[in-house]
N, C-alpha and C positions, 0 to 999 in steps of 0.2 A: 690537503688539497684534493680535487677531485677530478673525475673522468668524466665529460658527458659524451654520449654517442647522438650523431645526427643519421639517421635513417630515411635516406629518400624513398619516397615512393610517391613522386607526382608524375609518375611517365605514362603513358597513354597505354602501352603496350600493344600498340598499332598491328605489330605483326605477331601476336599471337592470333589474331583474330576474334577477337572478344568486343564486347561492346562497352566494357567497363575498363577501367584503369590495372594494368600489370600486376600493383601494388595489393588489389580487391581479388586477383584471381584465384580460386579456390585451391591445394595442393590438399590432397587426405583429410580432406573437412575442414578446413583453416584456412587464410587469406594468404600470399606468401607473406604481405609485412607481418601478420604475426609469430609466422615460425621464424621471420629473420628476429624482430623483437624480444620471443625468446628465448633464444641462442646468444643473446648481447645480455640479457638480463641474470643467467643461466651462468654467466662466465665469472661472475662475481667481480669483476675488475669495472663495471661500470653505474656510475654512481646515478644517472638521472636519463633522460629520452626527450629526443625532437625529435619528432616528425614533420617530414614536408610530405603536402597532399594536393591534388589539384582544386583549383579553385569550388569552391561550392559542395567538397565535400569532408573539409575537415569533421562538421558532426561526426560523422560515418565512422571514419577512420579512427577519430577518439574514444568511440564506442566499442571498436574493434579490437585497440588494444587497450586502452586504460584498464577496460574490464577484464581481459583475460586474466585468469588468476594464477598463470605463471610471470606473467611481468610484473612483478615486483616493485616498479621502479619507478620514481615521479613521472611522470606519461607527460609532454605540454605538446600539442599539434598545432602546425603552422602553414599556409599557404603557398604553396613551390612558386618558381618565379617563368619567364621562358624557357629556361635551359637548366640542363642540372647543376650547374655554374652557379647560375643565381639561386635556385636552391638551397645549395649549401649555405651561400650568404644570408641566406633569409633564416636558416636555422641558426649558423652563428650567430647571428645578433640576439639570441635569445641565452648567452653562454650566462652562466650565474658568474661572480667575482672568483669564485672559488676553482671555476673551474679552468684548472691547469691546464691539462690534454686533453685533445679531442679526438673522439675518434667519427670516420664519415664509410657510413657503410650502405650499399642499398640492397633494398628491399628483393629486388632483382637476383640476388644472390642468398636466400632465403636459408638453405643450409650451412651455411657459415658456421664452424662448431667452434662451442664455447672456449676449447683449446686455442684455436687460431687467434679468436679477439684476446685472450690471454697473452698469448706470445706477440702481439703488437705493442700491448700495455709495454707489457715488462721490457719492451726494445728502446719504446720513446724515455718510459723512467730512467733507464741506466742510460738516457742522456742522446740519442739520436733521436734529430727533433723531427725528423719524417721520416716516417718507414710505412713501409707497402708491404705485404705479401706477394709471394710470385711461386709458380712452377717453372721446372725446366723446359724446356720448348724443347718438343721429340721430332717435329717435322724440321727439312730443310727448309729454309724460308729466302727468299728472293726477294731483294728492292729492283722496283722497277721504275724507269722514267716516265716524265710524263707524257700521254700516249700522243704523238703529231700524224701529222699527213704523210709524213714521210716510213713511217711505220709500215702504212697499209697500203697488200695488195689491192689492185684492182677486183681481185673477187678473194674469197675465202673469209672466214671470222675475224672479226677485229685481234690486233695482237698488243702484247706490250714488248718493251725492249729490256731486258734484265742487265741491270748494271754493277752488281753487288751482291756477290753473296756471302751473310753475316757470318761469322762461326757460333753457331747455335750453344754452344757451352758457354759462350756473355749472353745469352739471351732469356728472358723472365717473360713468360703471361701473367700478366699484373692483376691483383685480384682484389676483392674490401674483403673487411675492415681498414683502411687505413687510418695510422696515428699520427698525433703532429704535435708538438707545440703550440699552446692553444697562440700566443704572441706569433709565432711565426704564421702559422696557418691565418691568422687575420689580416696579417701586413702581406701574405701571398693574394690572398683575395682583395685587398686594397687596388695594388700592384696592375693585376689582373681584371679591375671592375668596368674597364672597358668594353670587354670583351663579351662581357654577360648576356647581353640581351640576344646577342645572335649566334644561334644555332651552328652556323659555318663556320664563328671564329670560338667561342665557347671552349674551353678547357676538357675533354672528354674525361680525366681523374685532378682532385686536388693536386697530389704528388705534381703534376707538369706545370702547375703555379708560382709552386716553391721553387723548381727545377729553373722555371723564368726570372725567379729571383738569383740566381745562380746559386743557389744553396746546395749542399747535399740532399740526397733521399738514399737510406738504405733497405734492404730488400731483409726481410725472413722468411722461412719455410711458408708455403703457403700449402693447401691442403683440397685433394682433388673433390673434395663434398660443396665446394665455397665454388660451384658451376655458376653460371650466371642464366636466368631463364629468359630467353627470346622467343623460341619457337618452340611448337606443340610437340615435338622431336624432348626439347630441352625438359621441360615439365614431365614425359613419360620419365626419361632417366631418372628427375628427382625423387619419380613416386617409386620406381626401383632400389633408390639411396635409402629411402625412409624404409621400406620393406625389411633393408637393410639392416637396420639401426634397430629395428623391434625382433 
């Protein structure tokens, strides 16, 4: 049986400020989906690659990694959908028979080290059919309600109301690579294909699909290199990581 990895990179990357897609932005000479590519390729527990890209630039993007001659690994690239929801869905439908677990990682989080997608493999193998990565959460964190009329003074900054405060030791920053059972992970996105098309309702991780399904998800060590890049802030630190690493 085998492993394939689905690797988003159709997101816009609106707020890094670029005029290209997130997935295309350069980090030390390379695209991040390459360096997330690979890192997945690199880890040797993964047998094959989807990629999702936005429309109109699959060529690009199959140039980008097919060629690279660290990825090793059957390359097939695919069209993202509106949401990274449908994404995933549009890479799974492309799953071979053979392939048992999946794993969905984005591009977004480009240092992913080949350790971490290892310890996901070997957590879904030995039989939990979803598992995430996660860190301990260092700050105190506050749920708050939703913000009313009733909240706000007549002058001063808008407030919210805190109604909860979690104990941070149950608590995980959720990270990719995540693994799944490829059967479960299909029938969580069945479940959930609703939902797809729209931005507002859209699933922000796999894991919350399966979790809809009332299934378990368990959690392994996740790994502080597997940052996620949003902002030009986030990209200096990664070129700091790689600095790092050489």
């Amino acid at each position: 049986m085998t492993t394939l990895a689905i690797l988003t990179a159709a997101g816009s990357g609106t707020r890094l400020g670029r005029d290209l897609p997130k997935a295309l932005v350069v980090l030390d000479g390379f695209p991040l989906v390459v360096h997330a590519a690979r890192r997945l390729a690199s880890s040797g527990v993964v047998d094959s690659l989807v990629v999702t890209c936005p429309a109109g630039l699959d060529g690009v993007v199959r140039d980008v990694v097919a060629q690279d001659p660290h990825v090793d690994l059957p390359v097939r690239v695919v069209v993202g959908g509106a949401t990274r929801q449908a994404s995933v869905a549009a890479g799974l439908a492309l799953a071979a028979p053979d392939d048992d677990v999946v794993l969905v990682h984005d591009a977004a989080r480009p240092l992913a080290p080949p350790q971490l997608v290892r310890r996901v493999v070997a957590a879904v193998r030995a039989g939990h059919r979803a598992v995430v990565p996660g860190l301990p959460v260092t700050d105190t964190i506050k749920r708050i309600a939703p913000r009313g009329a009733a909240d706000q003074a007549p002058v001063g900054p808008p407030v919210d109301r805190v109604v909860e405060t979690p104990d941070r030791a149950l608590l995980r920053a959720v990270q990719t690579p995540q693994g799944f059972d490829r059967a479960l992970l299909e029938r969580a996105h069945a479940g959930g294909a609703a939902r797809s098309g729209s931005e507002g309702l859209a699933a922000t991780d796999d894991a919350g699909l399966v979790e809809a399904l009332g299934e378990d998800v368990h959690v392994v060590a996740g790994d502080d290199a597997a940052l996620k890049i949003t902002t030009e802030r986030d990209l200096l630190v990664a070129a700091l990581l790689l600095q790092e690493e050489s």
